[in-house]
N, C-alpha and C positions, 0 to 999 in steps of 0.2 A: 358459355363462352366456347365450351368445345364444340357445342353442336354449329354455330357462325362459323366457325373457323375452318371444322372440318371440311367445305368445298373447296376452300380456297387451297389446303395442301394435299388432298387427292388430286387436283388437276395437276399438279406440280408432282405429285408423284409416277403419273402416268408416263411423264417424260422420259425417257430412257437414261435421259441423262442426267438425273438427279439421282446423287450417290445416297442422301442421307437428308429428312427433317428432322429439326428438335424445335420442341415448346419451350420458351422460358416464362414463364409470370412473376408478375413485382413480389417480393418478400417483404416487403416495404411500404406507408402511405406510399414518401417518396422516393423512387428507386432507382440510384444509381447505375444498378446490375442493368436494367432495363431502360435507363433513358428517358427517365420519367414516363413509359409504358405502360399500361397493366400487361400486355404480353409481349413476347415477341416471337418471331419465327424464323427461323434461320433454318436459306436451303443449301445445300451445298450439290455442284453441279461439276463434272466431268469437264465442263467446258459450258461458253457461253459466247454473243455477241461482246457482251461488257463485263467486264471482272467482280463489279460491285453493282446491284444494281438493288435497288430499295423503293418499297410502296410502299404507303399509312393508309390506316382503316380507322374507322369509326363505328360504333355501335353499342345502343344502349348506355349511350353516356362516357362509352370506356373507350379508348383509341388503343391499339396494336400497330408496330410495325413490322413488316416481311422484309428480309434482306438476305436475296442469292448472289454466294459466294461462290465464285471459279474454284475446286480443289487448289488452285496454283495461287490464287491470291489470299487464300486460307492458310498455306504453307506460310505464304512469304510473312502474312500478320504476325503469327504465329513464331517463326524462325525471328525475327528483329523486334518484336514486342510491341506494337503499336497499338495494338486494342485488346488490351486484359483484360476485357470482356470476355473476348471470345472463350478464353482457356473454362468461365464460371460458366457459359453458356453453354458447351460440350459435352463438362463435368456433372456440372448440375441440371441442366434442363433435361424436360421428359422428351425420348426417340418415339418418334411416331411415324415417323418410315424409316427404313433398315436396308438397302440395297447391300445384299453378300455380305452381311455383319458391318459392314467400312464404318458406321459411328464406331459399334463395338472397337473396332480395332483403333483409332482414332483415338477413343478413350484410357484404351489400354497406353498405347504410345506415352499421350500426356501424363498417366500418369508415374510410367517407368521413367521418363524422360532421357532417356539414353544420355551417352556420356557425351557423345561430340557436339549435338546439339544445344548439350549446357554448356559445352566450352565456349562454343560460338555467342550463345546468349551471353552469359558473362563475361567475354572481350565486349560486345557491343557495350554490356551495360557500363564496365569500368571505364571505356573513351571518355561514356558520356562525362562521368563521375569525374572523370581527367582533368574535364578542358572546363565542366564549370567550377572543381576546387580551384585552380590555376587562375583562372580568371577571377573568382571572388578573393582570392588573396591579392591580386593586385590592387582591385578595388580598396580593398583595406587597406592595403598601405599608401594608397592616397586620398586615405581618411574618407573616403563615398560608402558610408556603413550600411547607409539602405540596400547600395547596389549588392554589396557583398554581401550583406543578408540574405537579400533573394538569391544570388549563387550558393552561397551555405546551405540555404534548407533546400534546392536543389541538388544540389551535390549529396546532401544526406538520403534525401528520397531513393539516388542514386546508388544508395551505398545501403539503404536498408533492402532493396532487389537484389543486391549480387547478395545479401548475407542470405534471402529465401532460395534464388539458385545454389549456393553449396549446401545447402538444406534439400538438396534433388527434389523440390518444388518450385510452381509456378506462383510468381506472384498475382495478388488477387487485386482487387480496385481498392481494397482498403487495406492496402497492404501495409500502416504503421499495425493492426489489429493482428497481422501473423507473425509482425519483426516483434512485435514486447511477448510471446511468446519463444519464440526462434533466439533471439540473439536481444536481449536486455540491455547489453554495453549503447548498440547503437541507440535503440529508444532511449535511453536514457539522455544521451546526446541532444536526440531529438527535443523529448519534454524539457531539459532545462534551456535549449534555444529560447521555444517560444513563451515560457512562463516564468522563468525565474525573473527576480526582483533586479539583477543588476542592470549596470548602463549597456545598453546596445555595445557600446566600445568593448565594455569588460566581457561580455558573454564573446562576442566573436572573438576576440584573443583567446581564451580558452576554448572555444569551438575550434580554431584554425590547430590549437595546439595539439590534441584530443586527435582529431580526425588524419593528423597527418601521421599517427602510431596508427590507427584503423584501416588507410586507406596502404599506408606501407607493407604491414601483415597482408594484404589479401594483394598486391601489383605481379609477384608473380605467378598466383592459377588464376587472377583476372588476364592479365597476358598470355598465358600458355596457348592458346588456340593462335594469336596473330604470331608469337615466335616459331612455334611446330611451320605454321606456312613459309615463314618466311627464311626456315632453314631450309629449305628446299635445295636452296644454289646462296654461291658464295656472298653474292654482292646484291644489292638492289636501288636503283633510283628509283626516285621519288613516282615519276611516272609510272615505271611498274609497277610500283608499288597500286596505284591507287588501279590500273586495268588489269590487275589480279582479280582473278572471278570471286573468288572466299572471302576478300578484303575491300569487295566494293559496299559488303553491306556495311560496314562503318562507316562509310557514305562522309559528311561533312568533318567529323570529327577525326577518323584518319591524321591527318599529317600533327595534329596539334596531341595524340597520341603517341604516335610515334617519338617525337619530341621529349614528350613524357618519360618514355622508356630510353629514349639516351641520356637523359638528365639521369634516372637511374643505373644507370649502368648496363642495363640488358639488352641495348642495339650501340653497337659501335659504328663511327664516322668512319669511312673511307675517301680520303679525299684522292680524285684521280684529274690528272693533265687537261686544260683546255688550249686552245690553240693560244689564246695569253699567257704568259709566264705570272700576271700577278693572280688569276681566277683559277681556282681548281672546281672541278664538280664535285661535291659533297653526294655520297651513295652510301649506300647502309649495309651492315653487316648484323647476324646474332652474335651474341658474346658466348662462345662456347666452354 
């Protein structure tokens, strides 16, 4: 395998502007790390025409894919979590080019994970955990148990990532296998969701009951990164709020957070004058 492959990431390294290749190989018959792969290769680039740009191979039976990554669409994965691959493909795969150490340091990075960066991860992760506990309890209580089930173990999946982020690590793709080590309370949640004997009804009433002591413990250093921003200045609409550079990565989930945290107590309403006397604008404050 190495010897097939090695033309293909020598020409890719002759480019100047490739910072860093790694190998990854399946662990696995079937390997989720790798995409049902037997390898994969991941280049990362300075810069590019296109951010993401990916080719499949074949040979000897076995398929590989290559996939160059822009340094700045590898941050951005990476900074909002959308491919938890990346983090095992980093960590764990073999460097076979090295430009000025940058995997080295890469790896170092991920594995200290600095503190601003987990703040940020962990506001993102708890919106998510927000707005599907919130919306799966509604569904409950207008008795739709499937729907709120798939919100529930949503919500849970949600909430066993923020417990591996206050654990200063990165979740992995099978991340129930790091949370029943890490934090037991949540798996436990988890396993008796999907396996215990009672009625769908009966388990999600104590799921909802459970998770709202779990998710209360952890709302404010899951918040801490979107209040530090939003102390900034006294007042905030809704607008600003969302064309805030730091605040645009909570992206859809934003305003149904925010919500969240006035419902707790941690953003206060300011209501101020509109040109009608019955309409006020509704703008937001921290609670200091």
């Amino acid at each position: 395998m190495e010897a097939l492959l090695r033309p293909i990431y020598q020409e890719r390294a002759s480019d100047p502007n490739t910072l860093g290749i790694i190998s990854v190989e399946k662990r696995e018959e079937v390997s989720p790390i790798t995409d049902t792969f037997d390898s994969i290769l991941l280049i990362i680039t300075s810069e590019a025409e296109k951010p993401v740009f990916t080719k499949h191979y074949s040979y000897d039976e076995k398929k590989t894919a290559m996939h160059i990554l822009t340094e700045t669409q590898l941050r951005k994965w990476l900074l909002v979590g959308t491919n938890p691959k990346l983090v095992d493909w980093i960590i764990n795969g073999r460097v076979v080019f090295d430009r000025n150490e940058y995997v080295e340091s890469l790896k170092k990075e991920l594995y200290d994970f600095p503190l601003k960066g987990r703040k940020v991860r962990m506001g993102i992760e708890f919106a998510k955990l927000s707005r599907r506990y919130m919306e799966g309890k509604v569904f409950f209580e207008q008795l739709n148990y499937l729907d709120a089930y798939n919100h529930i173990v949503d919500s849970l999946h949600h909430l066993a990532r923020l417990a591996v982020f206050e654990n200063g690590m990165h979740p992995e793709v099978m991340v129930w296998k790091q949370v029943k080590q890490l934090d037991p309370a949540i798996y436990k949640l988890y396993d008796e969701l999907i396996s215990s004997k009672e009625s769908l009804e009966k388990r999600l009433e104590l799921l909802f009951l459970a998770s709202e002591f779990l998710i209360h413990s952890r709302t404010k250093d899951g918040a801490q990164h979107i209040l530090e921003v939003l102390s900034s200045k006294e007042f905030w609409t809704i607008q600003e709020i969302h064309e805030q550079e730091e605040l645009k990565k909570y992206s859809v989930d934003l305003e149904v957070f925010i919500e969240f945290l006035v419902d707790k107590g941690f953003i206060l309403i300011e209501e101020q004058t509109t040109k009608s006397n019955q309409i006020m604008h509704r703008c937001y404050k921290v609670k200091c």
